[in-house]
LOBATI-784776 format. One line per 2 residues: for each residue x, y negated, z of N, C-alpha, C. Coordinates in steps of 0.2 Angstrom, whole numbers, plus 2048, in hexadecimal, padded with zeros to 3 digits. Layout:
X,Y,Z,X,Y,Z,X,Y,Z ~ ...
This chain:
C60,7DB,54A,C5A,7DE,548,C5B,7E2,542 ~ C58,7E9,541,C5A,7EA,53D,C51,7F1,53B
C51,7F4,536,C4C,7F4,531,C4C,7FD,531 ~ C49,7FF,533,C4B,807,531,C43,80A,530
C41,80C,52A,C39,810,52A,C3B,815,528 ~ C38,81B,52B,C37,821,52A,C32,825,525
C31,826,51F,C2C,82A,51C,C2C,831,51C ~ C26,833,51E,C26,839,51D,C21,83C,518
C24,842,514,C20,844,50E,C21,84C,50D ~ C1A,84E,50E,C1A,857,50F,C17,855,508
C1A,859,502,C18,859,4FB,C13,85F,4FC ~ C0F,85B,4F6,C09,860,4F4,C04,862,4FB
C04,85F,4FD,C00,860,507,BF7,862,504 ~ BF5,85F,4FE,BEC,863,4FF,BEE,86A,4FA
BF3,86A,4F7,BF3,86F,4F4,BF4,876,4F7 ~ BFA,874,4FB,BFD,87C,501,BF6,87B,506
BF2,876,508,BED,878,50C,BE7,87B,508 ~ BE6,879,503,BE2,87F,4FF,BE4,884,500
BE9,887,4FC,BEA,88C,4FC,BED,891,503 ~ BED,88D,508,BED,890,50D,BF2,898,50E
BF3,89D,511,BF4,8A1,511,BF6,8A4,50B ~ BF4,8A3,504,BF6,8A6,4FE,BFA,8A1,4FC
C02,8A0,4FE,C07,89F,4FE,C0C,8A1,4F6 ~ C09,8A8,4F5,C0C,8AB,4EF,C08,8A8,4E8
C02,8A6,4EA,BFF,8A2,4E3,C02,89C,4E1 ~ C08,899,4E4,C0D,891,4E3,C11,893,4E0
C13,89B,4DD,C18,89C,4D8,C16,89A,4D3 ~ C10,89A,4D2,C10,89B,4C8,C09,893,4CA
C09,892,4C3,C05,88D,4C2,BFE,88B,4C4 ~ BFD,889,4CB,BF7,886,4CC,BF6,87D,4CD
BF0,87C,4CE,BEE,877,4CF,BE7,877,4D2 ~ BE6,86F,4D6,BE0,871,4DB,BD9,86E,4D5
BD6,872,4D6,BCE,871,4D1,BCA,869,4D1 ~ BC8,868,4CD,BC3,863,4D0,BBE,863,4D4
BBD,85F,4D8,BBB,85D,4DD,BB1,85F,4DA ~ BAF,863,4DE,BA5,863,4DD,BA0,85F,4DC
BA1,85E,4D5,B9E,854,4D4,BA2,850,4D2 ~ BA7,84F,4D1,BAA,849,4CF,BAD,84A,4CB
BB4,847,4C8,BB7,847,4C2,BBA,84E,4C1 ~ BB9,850,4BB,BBF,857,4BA,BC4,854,4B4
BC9,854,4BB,BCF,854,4BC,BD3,858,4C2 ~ BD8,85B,4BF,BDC,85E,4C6,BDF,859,4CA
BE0,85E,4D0,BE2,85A,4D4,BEB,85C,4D5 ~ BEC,85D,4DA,BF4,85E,4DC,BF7,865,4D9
BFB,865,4D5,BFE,86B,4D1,C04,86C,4D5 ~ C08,874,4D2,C0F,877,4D5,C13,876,4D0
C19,877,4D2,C20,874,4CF,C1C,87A,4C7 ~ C1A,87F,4CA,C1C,883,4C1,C17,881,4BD
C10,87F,4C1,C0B,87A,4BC,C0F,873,4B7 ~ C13,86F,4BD,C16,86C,4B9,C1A,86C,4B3
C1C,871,4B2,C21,876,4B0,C1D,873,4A8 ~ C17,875,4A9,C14,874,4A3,C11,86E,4A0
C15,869,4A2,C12,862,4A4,C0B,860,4A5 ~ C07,864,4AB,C04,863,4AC,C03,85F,4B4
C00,858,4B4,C00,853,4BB,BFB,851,4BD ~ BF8,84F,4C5,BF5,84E,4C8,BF1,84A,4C5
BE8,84C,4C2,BE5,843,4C0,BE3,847,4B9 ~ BE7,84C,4B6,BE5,84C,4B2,BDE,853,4AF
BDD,851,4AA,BD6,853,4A8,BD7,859,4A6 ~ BD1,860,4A9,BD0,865,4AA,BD2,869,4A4
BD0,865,49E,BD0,86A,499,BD8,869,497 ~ BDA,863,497,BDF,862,494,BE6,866,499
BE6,868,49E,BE8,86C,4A3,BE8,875,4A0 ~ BE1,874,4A0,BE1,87D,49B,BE3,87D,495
BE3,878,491,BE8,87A,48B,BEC,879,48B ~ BF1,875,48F,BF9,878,490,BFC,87B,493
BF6,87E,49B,BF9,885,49B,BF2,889,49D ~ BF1,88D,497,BE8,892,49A,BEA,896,4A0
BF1,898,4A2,BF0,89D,4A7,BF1,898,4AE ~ BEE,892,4AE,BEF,88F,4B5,BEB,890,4B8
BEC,892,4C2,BE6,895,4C3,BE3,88E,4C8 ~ BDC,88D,4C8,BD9,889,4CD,BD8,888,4D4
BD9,887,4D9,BD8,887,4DF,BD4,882,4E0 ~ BCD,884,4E5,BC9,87F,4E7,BCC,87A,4EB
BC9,873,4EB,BCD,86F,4F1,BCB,870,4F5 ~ BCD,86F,4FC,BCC,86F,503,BCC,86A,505
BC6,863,504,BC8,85B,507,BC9,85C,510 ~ BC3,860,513,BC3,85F,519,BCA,863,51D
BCB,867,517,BD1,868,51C,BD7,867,51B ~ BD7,861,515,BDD,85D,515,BDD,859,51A
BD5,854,51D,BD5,84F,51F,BD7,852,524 ~ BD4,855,528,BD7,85B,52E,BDD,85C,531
BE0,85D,52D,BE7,860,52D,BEC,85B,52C ~ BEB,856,52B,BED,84F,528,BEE,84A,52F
BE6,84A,531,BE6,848,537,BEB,84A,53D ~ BEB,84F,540,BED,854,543,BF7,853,542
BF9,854,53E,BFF,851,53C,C01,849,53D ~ BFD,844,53E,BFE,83E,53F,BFA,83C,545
BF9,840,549,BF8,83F,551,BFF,842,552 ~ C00,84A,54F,C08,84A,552,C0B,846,54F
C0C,842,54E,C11,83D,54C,C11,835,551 ~ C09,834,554,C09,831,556,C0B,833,55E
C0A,838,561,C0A,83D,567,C14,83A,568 ~ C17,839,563,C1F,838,566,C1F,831,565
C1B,82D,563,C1B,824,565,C1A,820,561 ~ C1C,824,55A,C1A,822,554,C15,81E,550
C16,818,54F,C11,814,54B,C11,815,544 ~ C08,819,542,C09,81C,53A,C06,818,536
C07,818,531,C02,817,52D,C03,81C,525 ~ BFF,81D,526,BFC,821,520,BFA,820,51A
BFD,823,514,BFD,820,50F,BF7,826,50B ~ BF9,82B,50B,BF5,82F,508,BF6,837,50B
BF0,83D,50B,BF5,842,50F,BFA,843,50E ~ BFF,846,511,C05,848,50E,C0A,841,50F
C09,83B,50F,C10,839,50F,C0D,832,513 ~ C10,830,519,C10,82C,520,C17,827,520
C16,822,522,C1C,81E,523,C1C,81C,52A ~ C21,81A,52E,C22,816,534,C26,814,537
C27,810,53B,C2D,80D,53E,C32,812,543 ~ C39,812,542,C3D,813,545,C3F,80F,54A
C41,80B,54C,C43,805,54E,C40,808,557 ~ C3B,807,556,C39,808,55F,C39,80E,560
C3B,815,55C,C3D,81C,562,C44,81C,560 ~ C46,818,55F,C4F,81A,561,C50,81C,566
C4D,818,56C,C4F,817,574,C4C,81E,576 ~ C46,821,575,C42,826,575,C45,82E,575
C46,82D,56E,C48,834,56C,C51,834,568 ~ C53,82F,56B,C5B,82D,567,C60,832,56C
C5C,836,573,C63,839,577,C66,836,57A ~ C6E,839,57A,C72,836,57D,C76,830,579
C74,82D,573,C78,82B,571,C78,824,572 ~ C7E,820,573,C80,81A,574,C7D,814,573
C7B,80F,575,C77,809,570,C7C,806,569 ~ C7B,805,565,C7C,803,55F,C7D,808,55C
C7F,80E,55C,C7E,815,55A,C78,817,555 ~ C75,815,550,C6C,816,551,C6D,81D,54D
C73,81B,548,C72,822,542,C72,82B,547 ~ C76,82A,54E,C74,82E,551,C6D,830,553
C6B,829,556,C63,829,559,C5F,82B,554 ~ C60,829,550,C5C,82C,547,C5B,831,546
C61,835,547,C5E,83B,549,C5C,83F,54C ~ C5A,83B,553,C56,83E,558,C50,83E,557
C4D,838,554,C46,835,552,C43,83A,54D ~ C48,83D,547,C44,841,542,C44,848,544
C4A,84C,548,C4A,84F,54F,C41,852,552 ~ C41,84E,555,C3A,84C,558,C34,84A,556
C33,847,54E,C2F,849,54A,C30,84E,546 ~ C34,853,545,C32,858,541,C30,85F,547
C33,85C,54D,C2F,862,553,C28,860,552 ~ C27,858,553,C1F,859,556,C1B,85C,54F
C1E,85B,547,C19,85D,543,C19,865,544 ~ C1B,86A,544,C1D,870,541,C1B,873,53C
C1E,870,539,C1D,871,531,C22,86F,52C ~ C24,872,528,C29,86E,525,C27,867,521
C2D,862,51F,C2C,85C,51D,C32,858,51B ~ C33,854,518,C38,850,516,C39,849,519
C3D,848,519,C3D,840,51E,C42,83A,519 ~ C40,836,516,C44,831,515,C45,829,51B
C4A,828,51B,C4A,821,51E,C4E,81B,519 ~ C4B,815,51B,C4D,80F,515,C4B,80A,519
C4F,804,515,C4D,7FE,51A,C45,7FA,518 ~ C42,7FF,512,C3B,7FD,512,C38,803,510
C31,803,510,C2E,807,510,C2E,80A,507 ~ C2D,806,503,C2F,80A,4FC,C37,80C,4FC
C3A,80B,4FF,C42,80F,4FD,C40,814,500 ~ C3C,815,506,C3D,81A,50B,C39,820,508
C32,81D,503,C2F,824,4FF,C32,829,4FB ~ C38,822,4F7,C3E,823,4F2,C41,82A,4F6
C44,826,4FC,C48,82D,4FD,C44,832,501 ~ C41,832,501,C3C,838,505,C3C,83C,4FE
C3C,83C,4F9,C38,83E,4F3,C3F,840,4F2 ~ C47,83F,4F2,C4C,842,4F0,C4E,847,4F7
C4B,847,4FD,C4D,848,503,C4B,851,503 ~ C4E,857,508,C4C,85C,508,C4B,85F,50F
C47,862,510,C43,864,518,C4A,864,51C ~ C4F,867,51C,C56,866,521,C59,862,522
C59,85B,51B,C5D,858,51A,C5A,852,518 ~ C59,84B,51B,C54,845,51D,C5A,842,516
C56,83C,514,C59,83A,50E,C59,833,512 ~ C62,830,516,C60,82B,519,C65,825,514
C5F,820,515,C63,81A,510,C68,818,513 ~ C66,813,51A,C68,80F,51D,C65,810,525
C6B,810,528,C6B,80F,52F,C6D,80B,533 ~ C69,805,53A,C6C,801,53A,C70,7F7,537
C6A,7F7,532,C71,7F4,52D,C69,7EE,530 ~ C6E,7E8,531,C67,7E2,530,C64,7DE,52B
C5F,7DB,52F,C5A,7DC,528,C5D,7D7,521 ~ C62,7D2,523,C66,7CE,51D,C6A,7D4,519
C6B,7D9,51A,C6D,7DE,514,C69,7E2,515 ~ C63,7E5,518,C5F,7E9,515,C5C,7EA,50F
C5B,7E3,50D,C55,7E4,505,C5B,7E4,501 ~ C61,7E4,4FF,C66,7E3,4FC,C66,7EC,4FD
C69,7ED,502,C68,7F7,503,C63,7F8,4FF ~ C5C,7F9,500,C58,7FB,4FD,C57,7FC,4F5
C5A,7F6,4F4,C5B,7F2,4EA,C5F,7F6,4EA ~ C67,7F8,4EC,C6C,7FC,4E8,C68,804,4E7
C64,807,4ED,C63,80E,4EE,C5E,80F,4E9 ~ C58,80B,4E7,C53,80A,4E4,C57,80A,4DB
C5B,807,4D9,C5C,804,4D3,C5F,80A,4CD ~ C63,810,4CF,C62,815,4CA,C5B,81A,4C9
C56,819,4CF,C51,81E,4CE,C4C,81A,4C9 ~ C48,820,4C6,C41,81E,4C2,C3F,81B,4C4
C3B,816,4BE,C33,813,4C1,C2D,816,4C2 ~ C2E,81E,4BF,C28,823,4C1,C27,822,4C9
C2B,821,4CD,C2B,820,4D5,C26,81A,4D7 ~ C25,816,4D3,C1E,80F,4D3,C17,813,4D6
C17,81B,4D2,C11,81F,4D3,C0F,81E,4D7 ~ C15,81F,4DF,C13,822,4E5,C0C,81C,4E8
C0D,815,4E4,C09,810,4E6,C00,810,4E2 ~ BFC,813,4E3,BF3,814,4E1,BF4,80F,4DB
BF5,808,4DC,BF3,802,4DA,BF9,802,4D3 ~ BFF,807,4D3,C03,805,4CF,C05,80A,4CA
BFF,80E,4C8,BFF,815,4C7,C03,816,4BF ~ BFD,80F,4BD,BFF,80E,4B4,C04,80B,4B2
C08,807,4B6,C0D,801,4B4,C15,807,4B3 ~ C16,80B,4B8,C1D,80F,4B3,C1A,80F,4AC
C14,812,4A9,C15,814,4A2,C16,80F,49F ~ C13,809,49F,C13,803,49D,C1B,800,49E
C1F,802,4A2,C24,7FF,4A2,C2A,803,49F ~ C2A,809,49A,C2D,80F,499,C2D,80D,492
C28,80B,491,C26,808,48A,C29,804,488 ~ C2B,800,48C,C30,7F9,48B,C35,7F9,48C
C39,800,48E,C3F,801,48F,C42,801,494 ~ C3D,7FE,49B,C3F,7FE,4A2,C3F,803,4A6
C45,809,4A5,C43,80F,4A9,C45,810,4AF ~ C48,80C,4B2,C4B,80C,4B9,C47,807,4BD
C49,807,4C3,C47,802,4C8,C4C,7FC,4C8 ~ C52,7FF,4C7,C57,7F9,4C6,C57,7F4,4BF
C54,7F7,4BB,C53,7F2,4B6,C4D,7EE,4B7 ~ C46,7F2,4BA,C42,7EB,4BC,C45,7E7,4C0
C48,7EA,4C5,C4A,7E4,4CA,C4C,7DC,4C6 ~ C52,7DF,4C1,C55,7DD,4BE,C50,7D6,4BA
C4C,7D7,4B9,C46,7D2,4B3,C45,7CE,4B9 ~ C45,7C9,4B5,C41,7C3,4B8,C3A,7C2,4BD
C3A,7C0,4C2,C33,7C1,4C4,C2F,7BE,4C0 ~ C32,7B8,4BE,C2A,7B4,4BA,C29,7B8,4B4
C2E,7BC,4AE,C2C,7C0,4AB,C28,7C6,4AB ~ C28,7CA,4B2,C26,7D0,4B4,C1E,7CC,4B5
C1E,7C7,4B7,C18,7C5,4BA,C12,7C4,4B3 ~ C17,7BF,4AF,C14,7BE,4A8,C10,7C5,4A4
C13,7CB,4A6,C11,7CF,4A1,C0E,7D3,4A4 ~ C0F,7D4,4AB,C0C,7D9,4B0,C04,7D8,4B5
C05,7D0,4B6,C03,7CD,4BA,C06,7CE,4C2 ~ C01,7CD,4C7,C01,7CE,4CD,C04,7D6,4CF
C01,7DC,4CC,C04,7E2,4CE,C0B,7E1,4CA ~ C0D,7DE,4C5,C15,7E0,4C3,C19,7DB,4C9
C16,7D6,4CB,C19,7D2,4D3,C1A,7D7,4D8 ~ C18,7DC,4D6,C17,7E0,4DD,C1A,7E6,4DD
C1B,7E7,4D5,C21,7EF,4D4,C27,7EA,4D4 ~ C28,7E7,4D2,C30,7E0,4D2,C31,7DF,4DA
C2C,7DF,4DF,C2F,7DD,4E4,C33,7E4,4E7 ~ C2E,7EB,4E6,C2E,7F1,4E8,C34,7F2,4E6
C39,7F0,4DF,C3E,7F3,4DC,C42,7F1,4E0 ~ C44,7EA,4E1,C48,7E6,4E3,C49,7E5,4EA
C49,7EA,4EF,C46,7EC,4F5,C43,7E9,4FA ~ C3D,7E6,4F8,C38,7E5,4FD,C34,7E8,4FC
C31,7E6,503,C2A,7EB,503,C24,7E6,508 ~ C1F,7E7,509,C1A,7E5,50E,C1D,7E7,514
C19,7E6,51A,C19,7E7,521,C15,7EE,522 ~ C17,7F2,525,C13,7F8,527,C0C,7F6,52B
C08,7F9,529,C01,7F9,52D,BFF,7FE,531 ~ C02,802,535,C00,807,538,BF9,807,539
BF6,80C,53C,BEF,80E,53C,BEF,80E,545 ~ BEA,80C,547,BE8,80E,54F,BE9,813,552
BEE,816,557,BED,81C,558,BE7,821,55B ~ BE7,825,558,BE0,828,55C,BE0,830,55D
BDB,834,55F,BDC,839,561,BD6,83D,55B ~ BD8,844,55C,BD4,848,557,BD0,84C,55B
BCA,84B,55C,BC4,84D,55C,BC0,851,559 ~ BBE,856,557,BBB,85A,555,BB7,860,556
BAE,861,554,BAE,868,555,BAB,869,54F ~ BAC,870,550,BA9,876,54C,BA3,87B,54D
B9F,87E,547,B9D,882,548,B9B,886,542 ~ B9A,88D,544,B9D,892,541,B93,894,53E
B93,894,539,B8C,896,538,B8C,89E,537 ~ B88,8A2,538,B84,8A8,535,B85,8AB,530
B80,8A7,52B,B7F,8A8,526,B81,89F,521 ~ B80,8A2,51B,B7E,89C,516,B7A,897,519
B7B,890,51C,B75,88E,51F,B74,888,51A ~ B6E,884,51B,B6B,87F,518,B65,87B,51A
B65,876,51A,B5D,873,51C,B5F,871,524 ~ B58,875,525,B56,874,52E,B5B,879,533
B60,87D,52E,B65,882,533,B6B,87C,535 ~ B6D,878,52F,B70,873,52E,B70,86F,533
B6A,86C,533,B6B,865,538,B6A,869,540 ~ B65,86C,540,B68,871,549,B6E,871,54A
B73,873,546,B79,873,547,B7C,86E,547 ~ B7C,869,545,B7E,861,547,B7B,860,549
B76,860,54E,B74,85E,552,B78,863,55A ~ B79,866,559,B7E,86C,55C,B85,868,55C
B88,865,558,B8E,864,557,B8E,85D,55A ~ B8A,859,558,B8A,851,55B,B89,853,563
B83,857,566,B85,857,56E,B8C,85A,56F ~ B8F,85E,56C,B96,861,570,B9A,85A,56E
B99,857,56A,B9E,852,567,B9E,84B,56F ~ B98,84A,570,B97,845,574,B99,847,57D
B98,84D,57C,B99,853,583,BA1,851,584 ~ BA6,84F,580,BAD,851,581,BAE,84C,585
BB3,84F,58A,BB6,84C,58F,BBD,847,58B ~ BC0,849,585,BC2,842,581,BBF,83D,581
BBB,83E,580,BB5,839,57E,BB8,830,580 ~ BB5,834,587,BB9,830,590,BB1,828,58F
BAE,82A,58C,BA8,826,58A,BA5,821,587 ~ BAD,822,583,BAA,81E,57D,BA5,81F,577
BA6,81B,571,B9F,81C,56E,BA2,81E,568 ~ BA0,821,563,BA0,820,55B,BA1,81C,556
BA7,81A,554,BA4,815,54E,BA3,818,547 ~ BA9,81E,548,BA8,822,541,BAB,829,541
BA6,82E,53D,BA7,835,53D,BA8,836,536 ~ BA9,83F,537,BAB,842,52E,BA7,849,532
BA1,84B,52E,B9F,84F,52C,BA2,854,527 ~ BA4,85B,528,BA8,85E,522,BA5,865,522
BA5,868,51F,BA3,870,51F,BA7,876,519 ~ BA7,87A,51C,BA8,880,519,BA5,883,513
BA5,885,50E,B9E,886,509,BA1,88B,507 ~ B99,88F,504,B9B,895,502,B9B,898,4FC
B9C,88F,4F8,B9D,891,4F2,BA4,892,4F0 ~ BA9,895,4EE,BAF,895,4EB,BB4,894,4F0
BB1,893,4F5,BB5,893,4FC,BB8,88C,4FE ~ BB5,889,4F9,BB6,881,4FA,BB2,87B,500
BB4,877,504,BB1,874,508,BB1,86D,506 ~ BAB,86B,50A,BA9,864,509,BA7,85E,50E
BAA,858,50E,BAE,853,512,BA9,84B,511 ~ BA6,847,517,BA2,844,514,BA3,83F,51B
BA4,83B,51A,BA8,835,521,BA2,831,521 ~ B9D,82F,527,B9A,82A,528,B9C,823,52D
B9B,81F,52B,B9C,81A,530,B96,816,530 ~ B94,816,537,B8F,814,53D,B8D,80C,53D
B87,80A,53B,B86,803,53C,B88,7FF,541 ~ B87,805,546,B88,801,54E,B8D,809,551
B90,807,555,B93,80B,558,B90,810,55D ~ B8E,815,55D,B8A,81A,560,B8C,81E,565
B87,821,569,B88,824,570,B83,828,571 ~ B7C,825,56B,B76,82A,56D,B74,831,567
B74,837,56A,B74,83A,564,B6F,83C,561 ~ B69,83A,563,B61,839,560,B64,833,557
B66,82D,559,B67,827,555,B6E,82C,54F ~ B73,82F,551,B79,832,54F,B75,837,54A
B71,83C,54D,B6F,841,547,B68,83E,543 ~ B67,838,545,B62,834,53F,B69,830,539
B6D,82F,53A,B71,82C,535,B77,833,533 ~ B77,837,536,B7A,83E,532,B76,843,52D
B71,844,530,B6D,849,52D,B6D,847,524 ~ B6A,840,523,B6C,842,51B,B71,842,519
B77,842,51A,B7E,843,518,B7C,84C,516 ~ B79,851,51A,B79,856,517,B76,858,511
B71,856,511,B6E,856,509,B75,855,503 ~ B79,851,504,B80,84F,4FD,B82,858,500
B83,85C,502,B87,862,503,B85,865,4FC ~ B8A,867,4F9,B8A,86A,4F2,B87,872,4F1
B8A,875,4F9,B88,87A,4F9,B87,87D,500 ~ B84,882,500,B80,884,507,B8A,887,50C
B89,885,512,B8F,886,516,B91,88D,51A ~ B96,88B,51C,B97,895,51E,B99,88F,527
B9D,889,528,B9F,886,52D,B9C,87E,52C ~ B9B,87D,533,B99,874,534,B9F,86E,537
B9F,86B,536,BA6,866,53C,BA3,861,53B ~ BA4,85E,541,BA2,855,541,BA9,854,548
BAE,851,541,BB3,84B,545,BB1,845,548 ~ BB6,843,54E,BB5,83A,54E,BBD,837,549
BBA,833,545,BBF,82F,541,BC0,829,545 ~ BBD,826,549,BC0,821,54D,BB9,81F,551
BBC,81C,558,BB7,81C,55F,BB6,815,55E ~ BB1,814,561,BAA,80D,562,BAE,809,56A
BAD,803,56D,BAD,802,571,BA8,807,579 ~ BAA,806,57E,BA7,80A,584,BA0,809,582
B9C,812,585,B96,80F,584,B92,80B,58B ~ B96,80A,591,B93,808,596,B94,7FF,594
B95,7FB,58D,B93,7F7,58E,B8E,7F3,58F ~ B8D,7EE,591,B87,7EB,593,B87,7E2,590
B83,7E0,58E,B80,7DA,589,B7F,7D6,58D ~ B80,7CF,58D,B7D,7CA,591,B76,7C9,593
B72,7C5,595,B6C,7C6,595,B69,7BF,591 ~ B6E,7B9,592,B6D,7B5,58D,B74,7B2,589
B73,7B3,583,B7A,7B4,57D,B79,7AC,57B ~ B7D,7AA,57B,B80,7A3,574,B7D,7A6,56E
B7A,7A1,56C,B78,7A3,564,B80,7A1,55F ~ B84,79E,560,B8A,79F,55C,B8F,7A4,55E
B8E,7A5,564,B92,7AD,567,B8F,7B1,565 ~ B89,7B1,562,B87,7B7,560,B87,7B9,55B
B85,7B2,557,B89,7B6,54E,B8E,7B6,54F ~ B92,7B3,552,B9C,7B6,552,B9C,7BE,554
B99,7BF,558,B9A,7C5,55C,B95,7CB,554 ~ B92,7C9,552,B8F,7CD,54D,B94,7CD,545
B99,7C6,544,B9C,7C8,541,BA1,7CC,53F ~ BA4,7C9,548,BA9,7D0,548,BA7,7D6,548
BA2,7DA,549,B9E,7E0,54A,B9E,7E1,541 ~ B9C,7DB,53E,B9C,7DE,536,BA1,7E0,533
BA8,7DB,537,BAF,7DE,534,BB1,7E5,536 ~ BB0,7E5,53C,BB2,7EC,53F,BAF,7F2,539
BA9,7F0,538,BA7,7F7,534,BA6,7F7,52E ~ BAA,7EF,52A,BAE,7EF,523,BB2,7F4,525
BB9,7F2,529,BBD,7F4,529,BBF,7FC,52D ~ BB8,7FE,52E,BB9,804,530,BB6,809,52A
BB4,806,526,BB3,80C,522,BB5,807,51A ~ BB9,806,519,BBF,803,514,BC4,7FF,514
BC7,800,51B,BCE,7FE,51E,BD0,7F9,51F ~ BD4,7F7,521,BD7,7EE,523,BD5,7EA,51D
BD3,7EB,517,BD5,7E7,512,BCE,7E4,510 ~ BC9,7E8,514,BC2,7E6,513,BBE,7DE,516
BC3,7DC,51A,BC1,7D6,51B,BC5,7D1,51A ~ BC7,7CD,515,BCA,7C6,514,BCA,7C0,514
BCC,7BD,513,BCA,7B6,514,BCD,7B2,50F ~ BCD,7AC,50C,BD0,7A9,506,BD4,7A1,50A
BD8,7A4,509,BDE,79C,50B,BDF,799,506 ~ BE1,793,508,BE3,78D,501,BE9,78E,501
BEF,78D,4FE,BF5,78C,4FE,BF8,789,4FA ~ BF6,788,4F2,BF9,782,4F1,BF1,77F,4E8
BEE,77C,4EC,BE8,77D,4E8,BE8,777,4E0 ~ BEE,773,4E1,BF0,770,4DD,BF2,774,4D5
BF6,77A,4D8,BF9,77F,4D4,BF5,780,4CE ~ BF9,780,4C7,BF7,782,4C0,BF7,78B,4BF
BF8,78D,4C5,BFA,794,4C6,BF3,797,4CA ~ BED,79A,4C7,BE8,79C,4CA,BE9,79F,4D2
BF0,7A4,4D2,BF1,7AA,4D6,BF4,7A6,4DE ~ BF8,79F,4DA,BFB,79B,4DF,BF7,796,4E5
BF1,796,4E1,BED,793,4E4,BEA,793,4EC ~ BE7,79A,4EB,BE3,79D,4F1,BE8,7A4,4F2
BE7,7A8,4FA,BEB,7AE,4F9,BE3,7B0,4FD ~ BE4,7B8,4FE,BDF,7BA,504,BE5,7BE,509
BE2,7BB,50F,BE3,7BD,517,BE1,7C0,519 ~ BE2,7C5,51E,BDD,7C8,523,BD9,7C5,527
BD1,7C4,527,BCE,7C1,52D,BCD,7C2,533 ~ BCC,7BD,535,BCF,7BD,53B,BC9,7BB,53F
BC3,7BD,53F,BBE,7BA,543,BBD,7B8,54C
């Protein structure tokens, strides 16, 4: 048995989708604007922005004072999400179990297209079949991209992030899983700690560890867990396992299909032009022979605006999963009112499908069948509109323990 993830990472993905066809704007110093409403702060900058130590997250003003000639690009949510999507159907379309980490950068198993996409190559061969598999994902994306493989998922972003669109950055092929984490520790142990970033949750801990004198991966490794623990808590357990090459288990996403329509308005519309028009889009949306008749559990409303050329992205998830489009444009329509500015285009995607609508209800239900059957209805649409991690459960594990952490863990529920 042996270990092979795949990561793939198209750098800077909302920023070249911004900017779209104005290709030539990526010489010189841009970065994406703050978002309409929210924090000002840029978002994804160019190698020449950097240039001026300028990075992702940072404050608007603070950005123009070190460099005034940086030019602004509006962001493009909906059509990062869009685009984003679309890329990870084709990834799924060759067999591929994804899981998505942010746009732009996807991880997944190798392990089960070897046989698929490996050719003519021999069995025990894989480093050949390996590059069949990346072969076959850089056909179905067409777009360029980078490809790391590792025996875990943080090695494989590591080498994704040294890796170059012809040339896949591979650790390890083949090797079972009693030297893989040992592979992963060696590859891992000259590069920076700056690499922690790639994880949300471990955003702040390189600085804090650079302070201290810990600039490599290999030297965290190297500390003690219970001291890394002592000082870090629970996240510095979790940069220490990441150095020392482990990783969690991948969580792929469900595969699904991309559903979408559009519509192209007029004029500047707003109000009552607005909701006709989703009301237009939800009957074409339900009309599709995709469908195959199933129901809705959740959409993303997005649109084109006419201000600044920027568009706006607004996902709802359905209490109940829906079929009828009278009930659908009573819990749409106010989502339009948040629109910041009047649209030039309308979309309404499916983000994920409901069970059939031809099901049918017993006529008399168990009353403890039926709050079970109502609990899991509540997970489902925790977890559909904040992820797998929205429903847990709290196990005992060692409750005698002087160790708060040690005590209780949380589990996925399992109703």
């Amino acid at each position: 048995m042996f270990v092979m993830i795949v990561c793939l990472l198209i750098p800077r993905f909302a920023l070249t989708t911004a900017v779209g066809d104005r290709r030539e704007l990526l010489r010189g110093p841009v970065a994406l604007a703050p978002e309409v409403g929210g924090t000002q702060q840029v978002g994804e900058v160019s190698l020449a922005a950097e240039a001026f130590g300028i990075q992702p997250g940072m404050r608007l003003g603070e950005a123009l004072a070190r460099c005034p000639q940086l030019a602004l690009i509006p962001p493009d949510p909906a059509g990062v999400a869009d685009g984003w999507e679309r890329l990870l159907v084709a990834l799924e379309s060759i067999g591929a179990a994804v899981e998505p980490e942010r746009p732009g950068l996807a991880c997944f198993h190798a392990r089960g297209l070897l046989r698929l996409h490996g050719g003519r190559a021999p069995a025990g061969s894989e480093s050949e079949q390996l590059v069949g598999v990346l072969a076959a994902a850089r056909r179905a994306l067409h777009r360029p991209a980078r490809f790391g493989v590792a025996p875990s998922r943080f090695a494989a972003v590591a080498a994704a992030t040294r890796a170059r669109v012809r040339r896949p950055e591979i650790v390890s092929a083949g090797v079972g899983e009693d030297r893989a984490r040992a592979q992963a520790r060696a590859y891992l142990a000259p590069l920076p700690v700056a690499l922690l970033r790639a994880r949300a949750e471990l955003a702040d801990l390189p600085g804090a560890l650079e302070r201290l004198g810990v600039v490599t991966l290999g030297e965290l490794a190297g500390l003690p867990a219970a001291a890394v623990a002592d000082r870090f808590g629970k996240l510095g357990l979790v940069a220490h396992e990441l150095a020392s090459g482990g990783d969690s288990e991948l969580r792929p996403r469900p595969a699904s299909e991309f559903l979408r329509e559009e519509l192209e308005l007029p004029e500047a519309a707003s109000g009552m032009q607005l909701e006709r028009g989703l009301g237009l889009l939800i009957d074409r949306l339900l009309s599709r022979r995709e469908r195959r008749g199933r129901t809705l559990r959740a959409v993303v409303i997005s649109a084109g605006l006419v201000e600044q050329g920027g568009t706006w992205r607004e996902p709802v998830v359905f209490r109940n999963a829906l079929a009828d489009p009278v009930r659908m444009r009573l819990a749409l329509a106010p989502r339009l009112g948040m629109m910041p500015a009047p649209a030039e285009t309308l979309r309404l995607s499916v983000e994920r499908f409901g069970p059939l609508a031809s099901d049918q209800r017993a006529l008399l239900e168990d009353p403890a069948a039926a709050r079970a059957v109502r609990l899991r209805e509540a997970i489902r649409q925790a977890r559909a509109a904040a992820g797998p991690d929205a429903a847990l459960r709290v196990l005992e594990v060692d409750p005698d323990s002087r160790i708060p952490e040690r005590r209780v863990v949380l589990t996925p529920f399992e109703g």
